[in-house]
N, C-alpha and C positions, 0 to 999 in steps of 0.2 A: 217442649212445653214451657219451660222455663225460660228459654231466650224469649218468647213469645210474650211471658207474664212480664221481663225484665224491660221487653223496649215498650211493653205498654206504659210499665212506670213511668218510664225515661220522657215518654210522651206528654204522658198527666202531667207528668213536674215542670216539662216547659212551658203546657197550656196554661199550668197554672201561674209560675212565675214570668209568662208575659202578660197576663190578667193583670198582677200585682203591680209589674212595672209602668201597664198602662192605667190603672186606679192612680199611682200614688205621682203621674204628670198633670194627669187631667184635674186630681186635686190641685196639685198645686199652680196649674195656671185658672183655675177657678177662684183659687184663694186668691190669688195677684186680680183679678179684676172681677168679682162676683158680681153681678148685676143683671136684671131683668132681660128677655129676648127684643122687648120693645127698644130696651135705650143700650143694646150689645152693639161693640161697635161694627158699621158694613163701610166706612170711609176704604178711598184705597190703600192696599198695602205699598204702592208704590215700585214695583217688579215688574208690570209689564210696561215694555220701551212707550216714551211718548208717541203716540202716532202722528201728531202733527209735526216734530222733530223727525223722523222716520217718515215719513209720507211716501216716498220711494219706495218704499220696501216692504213686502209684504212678509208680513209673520205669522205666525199661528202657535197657541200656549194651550198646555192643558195644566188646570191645578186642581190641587184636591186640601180639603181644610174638615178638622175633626167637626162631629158634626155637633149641634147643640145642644148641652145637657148631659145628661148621664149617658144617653150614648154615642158620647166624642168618645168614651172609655173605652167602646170596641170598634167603632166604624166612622167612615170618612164620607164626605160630600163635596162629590167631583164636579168640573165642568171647564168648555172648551171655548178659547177665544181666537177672532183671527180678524186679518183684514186684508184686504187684495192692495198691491201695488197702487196708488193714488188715491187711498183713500185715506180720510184724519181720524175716524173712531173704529176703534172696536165694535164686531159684533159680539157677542157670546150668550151661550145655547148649554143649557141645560135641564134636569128634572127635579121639578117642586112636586112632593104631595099637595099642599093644600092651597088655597085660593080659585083654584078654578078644578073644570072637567079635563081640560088639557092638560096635561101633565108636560111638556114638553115647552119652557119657558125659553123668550129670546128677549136680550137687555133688561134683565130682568131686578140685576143686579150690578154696579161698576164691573170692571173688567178684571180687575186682581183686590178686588173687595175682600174683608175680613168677614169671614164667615159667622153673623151674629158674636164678634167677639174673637175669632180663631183666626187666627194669621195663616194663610193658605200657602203650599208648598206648591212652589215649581216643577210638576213633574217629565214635561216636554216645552222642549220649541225648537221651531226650526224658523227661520228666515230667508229671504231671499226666494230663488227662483225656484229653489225645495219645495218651500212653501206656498209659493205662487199655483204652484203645479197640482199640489194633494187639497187644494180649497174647496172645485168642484166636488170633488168627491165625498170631502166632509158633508159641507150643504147637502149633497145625494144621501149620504147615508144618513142626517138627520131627519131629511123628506121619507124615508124607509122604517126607520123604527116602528117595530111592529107593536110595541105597547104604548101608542101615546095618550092612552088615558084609560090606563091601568095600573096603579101602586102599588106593593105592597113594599112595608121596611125588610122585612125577613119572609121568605130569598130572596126575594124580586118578582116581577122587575121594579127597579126602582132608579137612582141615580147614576150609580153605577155601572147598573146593567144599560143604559142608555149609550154610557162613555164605552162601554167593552165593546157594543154594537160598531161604534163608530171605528173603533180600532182592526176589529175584523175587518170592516169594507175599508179601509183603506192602511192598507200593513207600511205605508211609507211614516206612516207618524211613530213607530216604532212606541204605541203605549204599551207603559207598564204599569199596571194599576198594583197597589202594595195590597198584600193578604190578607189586609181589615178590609179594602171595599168591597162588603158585603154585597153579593147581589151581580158582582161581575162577571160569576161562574155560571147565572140563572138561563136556562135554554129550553124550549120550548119540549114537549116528551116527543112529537113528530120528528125533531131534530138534536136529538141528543149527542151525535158526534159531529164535529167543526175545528174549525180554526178556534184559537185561544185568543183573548183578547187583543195581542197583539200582531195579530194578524198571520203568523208565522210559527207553527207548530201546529199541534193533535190534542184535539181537549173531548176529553166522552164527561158528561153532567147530565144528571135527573134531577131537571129542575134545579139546579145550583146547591141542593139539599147533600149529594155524594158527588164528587168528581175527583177525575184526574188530569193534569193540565202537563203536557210539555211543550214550552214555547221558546221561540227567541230571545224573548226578554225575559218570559216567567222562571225561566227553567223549570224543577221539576217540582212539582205542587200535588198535594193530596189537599182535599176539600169533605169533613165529615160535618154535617148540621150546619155548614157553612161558615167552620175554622178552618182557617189554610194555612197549612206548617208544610215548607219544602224546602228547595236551595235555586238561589238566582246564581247562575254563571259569568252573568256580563252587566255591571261584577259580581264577583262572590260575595254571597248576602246569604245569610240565614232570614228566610221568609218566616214570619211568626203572624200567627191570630192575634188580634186587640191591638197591640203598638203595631204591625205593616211590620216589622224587621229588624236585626240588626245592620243599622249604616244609616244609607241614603236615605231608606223607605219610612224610617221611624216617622210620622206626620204627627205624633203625637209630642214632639220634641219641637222649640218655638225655633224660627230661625233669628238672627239677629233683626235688630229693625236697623231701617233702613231712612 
């Protein structure tokens, strides 16, 4: 009984001091540019390769940027860009709640845009004939999405849960979605055991509200009200709720500009 009351603490204490950590980033890149949603910046962030320089080669990027407002503080907003060999623009496909019934936007925004103000993080790419190869299957799996115009922020589906979708049907992009995107664990109740977001592992979820995730990329993840604290393997990461992690996955940490 005491081990039991001891690793709950242990739990609390992290839930809470990555709460803390991700309050006092988001404060402070709110201080550094405080400004309305209208006039936040969406200019490019200048990360993904030029496509008309690259025209030969087809790439394919996923990024994810905190989201805007008070909850950039726990959760992120993802989406996927690419383009087939010969071509000079980016497509990219993601999930908006508002503006329309679709939920399911294409060019809707530049292609490594700042997220009303938030510098988006890099989380996949691959290039060349990788990429060429797993494009179909993106385009398919976004033709598939079974919520496309159905919203919710908490559990899902929502933008996340769209990215995890795509990651499932096609486990060559090797996504890793970090432990703040909320909504990426959301699975229907007819279907509650599957593949983990990135396409390669055993994830059981009711509704993304409780799960357990073991993945390729994710490693091993516990999901309760849809905080997810666990350990990534490749690399070793402590997966955390509100900041995404210690390392790579922190998205609430600015990258340099560029």
């Amino acid at each position: 009984m005491f081990s039991l009351k001891a690793l709950s603490l242990v739990l609390l204490c992290i839930t809470l001091l990555s709460l803390g950590a991700s309050l006092a980033q988001a404060t402070r890149h709110n201080d550094a540019g405080a400004q309305g949603w209208a006039t936040a910046r969406r200019d490019a962030s200048g990360q993904a390769p030029d496509p008309q320089r690259y025209a030969r080669m087809a790439i394919v990027q996923v990024y994810a940027a905190p989201t805007y407002g008070w909850k950039g503080a726990v959760a992120v907003h993802p989406w996927i860009i690419y383009k087939r060999a010969g071509e000079t623009r980016y497509t990219r496909y993601e999930v908006i709640s508002w503006g329309s019934d679709d939920k399911v936007r294409r060019n809707r925004n530049l292609p490594d845009a700042y997220w009303y103000g938030s510098r988006p993080r890099l989380l996949v790419e691959h290039r060349g004939a990788e990429a060429e190869a797993m494009i179909p299957g993106i385009v398919a799996a976004i033709a598939s999405y079974p919520w496309p115009q159905t919203y919710h922020a908490w559990p899902g589906p929502n933008s996340n849960t769209f990215l995890a979708h795509i990651g499932r049907e096609v486990p060559a992009l090797k996504l890793n979605l970090p432990a703040n995107a909320i909504g990426k664990d959301y699975r229907s109740l007819l279907n509650p055991i599957g593949l983990p977001p990135s396409g390669r592992g055993l994830q059981v979820s009711v509704l993304g509200v409780a799960a357990v995730t073991l993945g390729a990329e994710e490693g091993f993840e516990i999901n309760v009200l849809g905080l997810n604290l666990g350990l990534g393997f490749s690399p070793l990461q402590l997966r955390l709720p509100f900041i995404g992690g210690l390392g790579s996955d922190n998205l609430q940490k600015e990258s340099p500009e560029t």
